[in-house]
N, C-alpha and C positions, 0 to 999 in steps of 0.2 A: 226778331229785328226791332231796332228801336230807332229813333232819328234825334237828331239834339240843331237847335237855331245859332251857327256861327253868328258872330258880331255885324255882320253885312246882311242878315238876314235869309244868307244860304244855308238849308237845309242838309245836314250829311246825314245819313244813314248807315249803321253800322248793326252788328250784331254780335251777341253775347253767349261765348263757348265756354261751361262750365260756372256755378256758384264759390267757390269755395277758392283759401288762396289770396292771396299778392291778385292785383290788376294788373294785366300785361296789353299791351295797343302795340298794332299789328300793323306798322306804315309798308304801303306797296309803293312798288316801281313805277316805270313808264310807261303807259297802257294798263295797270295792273288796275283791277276790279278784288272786292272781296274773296271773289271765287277765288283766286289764285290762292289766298290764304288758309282755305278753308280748310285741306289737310294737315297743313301746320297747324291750324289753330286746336283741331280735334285731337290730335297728338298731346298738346300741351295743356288739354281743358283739365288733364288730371289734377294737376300742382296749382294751376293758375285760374284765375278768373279773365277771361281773352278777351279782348275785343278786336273784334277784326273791320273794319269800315272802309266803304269809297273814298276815296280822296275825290275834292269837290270837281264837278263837269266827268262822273264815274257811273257806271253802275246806276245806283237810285239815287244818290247823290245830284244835291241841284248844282248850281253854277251861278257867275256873276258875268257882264260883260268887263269887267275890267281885270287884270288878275296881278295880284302884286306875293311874293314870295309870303309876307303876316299875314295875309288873311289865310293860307293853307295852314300857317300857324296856331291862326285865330282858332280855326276848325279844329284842330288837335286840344286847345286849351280848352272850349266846349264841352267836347269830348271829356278829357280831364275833369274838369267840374261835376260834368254829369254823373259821372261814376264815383266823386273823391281822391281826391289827389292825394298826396303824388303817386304815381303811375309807374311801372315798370315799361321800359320801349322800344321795340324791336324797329328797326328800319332797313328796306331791302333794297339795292343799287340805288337810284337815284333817291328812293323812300329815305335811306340810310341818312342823307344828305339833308334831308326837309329835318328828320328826327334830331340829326346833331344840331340843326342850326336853331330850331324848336328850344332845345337846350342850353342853349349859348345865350337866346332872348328870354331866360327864365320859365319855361314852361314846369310845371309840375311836376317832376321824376327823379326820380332817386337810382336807377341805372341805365345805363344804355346800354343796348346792344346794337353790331351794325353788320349786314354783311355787301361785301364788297361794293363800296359807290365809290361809282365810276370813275375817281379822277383820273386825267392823263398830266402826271408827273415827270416825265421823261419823252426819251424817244423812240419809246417800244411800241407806238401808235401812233397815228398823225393825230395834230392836234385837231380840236373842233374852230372851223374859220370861224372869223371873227362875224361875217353875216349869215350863219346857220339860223338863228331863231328869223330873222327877217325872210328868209327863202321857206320855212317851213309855214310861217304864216301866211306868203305871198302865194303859196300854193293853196292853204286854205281858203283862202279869201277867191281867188277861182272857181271854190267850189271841189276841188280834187283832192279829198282825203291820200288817195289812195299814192298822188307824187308826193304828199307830204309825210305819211307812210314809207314809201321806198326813199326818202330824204334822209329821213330819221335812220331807215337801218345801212344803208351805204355811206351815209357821213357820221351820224349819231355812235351809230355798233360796231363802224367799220365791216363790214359784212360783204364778204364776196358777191357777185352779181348772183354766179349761179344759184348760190344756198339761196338768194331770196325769191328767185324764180321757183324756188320748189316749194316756199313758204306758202306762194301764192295759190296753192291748191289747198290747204288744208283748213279744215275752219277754225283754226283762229286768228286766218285771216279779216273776216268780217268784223271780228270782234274787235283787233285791233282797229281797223279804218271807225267804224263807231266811236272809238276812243282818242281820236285823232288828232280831233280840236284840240286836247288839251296839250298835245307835244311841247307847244309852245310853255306853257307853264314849266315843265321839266328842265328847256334849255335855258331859261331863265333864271332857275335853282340852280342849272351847274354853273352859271354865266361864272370864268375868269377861272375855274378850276377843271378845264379839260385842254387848256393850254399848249403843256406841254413844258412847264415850268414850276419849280416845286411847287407845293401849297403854304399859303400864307403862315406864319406863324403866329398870328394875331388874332385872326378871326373867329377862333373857337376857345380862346384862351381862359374864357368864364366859364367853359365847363371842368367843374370838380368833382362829376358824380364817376362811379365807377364805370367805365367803357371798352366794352369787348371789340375790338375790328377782328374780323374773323373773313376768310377769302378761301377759295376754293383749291386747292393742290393739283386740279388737273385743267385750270383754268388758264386764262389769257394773261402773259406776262406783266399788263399794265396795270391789271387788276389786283396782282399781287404784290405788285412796286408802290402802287397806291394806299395798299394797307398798310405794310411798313412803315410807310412813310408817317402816314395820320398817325401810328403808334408809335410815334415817335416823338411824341408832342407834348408827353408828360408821364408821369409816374403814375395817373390814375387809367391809364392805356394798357389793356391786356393785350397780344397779336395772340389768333389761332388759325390753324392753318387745319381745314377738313382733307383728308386726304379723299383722292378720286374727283372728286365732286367740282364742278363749273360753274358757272353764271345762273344754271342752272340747278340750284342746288333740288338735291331731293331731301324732303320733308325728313323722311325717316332720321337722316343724317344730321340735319340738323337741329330737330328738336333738343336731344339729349344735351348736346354741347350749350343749347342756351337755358335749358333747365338747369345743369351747373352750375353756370355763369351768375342765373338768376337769384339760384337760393345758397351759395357760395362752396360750391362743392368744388373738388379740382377737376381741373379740364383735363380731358383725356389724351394724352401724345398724340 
């Protein structure tokens, strides 16, 4: 484990899967901590040199009181320095979205990979209201992770009542409510692309590096509308589609397809 000083003087911590190899940075999702990455990461330590890290108010990752979309950027470019740039960089649902837009602000990296963030492009989902982040702070601010927790998966994930009631027995429940404060930050990343109206064509137009959108074949129709769609936005846009596989990718399944992707092999049907 090792930690590097963002530009605001918040501390990320991160750690380093395999010597040898390309540098690859491991962006998570919403609620996601290292651990989550950590069998991907030992997967992929063979080819690559990994970095897998908190994203800041995580894990051992410090925090700031104020949170602006650059400074989670600032923390990746850190990152990047630390190790020598440019970087290889994986980014998962909403991580996907911090990564591309990383990219778009000139971060250090020469390909991107992304798997399924989140947008709602259509009408295969309800859109996220326009006062989701304000309801999920205003719960915070109460004190009650836990409605701003159940906020995020009934409005955020769209998520049945019953699936969350069953959530709520399993431990990682707690780990989620721990991770809770930072919801806010995430709905602020998708702020204006979970609408329910295409995605901009503008906003990511600076990136030229090569870009995998890769989504799940047994997953949620928006998530697969949404891939499409970002693949659609240039000629340096690959689409892959994993068969089986959901929101929830497993590791196994996906390492290969981005060791491909990474060191330009062809991607498997």
């Amino acid at each position: 484990m090792f930690t590097v000083v963002s530009s605001d003087g918040t501390a990320i911590a991160a750690e380093r899967h395999g010597t040898t190899g390309p540098v690859l940075v491991l962006v998570g999702g919403t609620l996601m901590t290292r651990a989550r990455h950590a069998p991907l990461a030992a997967l992929l330590a063979s080819e690559f040199s990994v970095v897998n890290y908190d994203r800041r108010g995580r894990g051992d990752s410090g925090d700031h009181p104020v949170y602006e979309v650059q400074r989670e950027i600032d923390d990746l470019d850190a990152l990047i320095e630390s190790v020598g740039g440019p970087v290889l960089l994986f980014g998962m649902s909403s991580g996907a979205v911090l990564a591309l837009e990383a990219v778009a602000r000139g971060s250090s990296v020469s390909a991107l990979a992304l798997y399924e963030p989140p947008f709602v492009v259509d009408g295969t989902r309800p859109p996220l209201p326009a006062d989701y982040v304000d309801r999920v702070e205003a719960a915070l601010a109460r004190g009650s992770a836990t409605e701003a927790l159940t906020h995020f998966l009934t409005t955020g994930l769209a998520l049945p009542d019953e699936d969350i009631a069953g959530m709520r027995n399993t431990p990682v429940w707690a780990a989620w409510e721990a991770a809770a404060r930072t919801l806010p930050y995430d709905g602020r990343l998708m702020s204006g692309t979970m609408s329910g109206r295409p995605l901009p064509t503008d906003r990511w137009s600076s990136v030229s590096v090569p870009v995998l959108v890769a989504h799940g074949g047994a997953g949620e129709a928006y998530t697969a509308h949404a891939a499409k769609e970002l693949a659609s936005h240039g000629d340096n846009y690959t689409l892959h589609t994993l068969p089986g596989q959901t929101h929830a990718v497993d590791p196994q399944a996906l390492a290969p397809v981005l060791t491909a992707f990474f060191t330009g092999r062809p991607l498997e049907a």
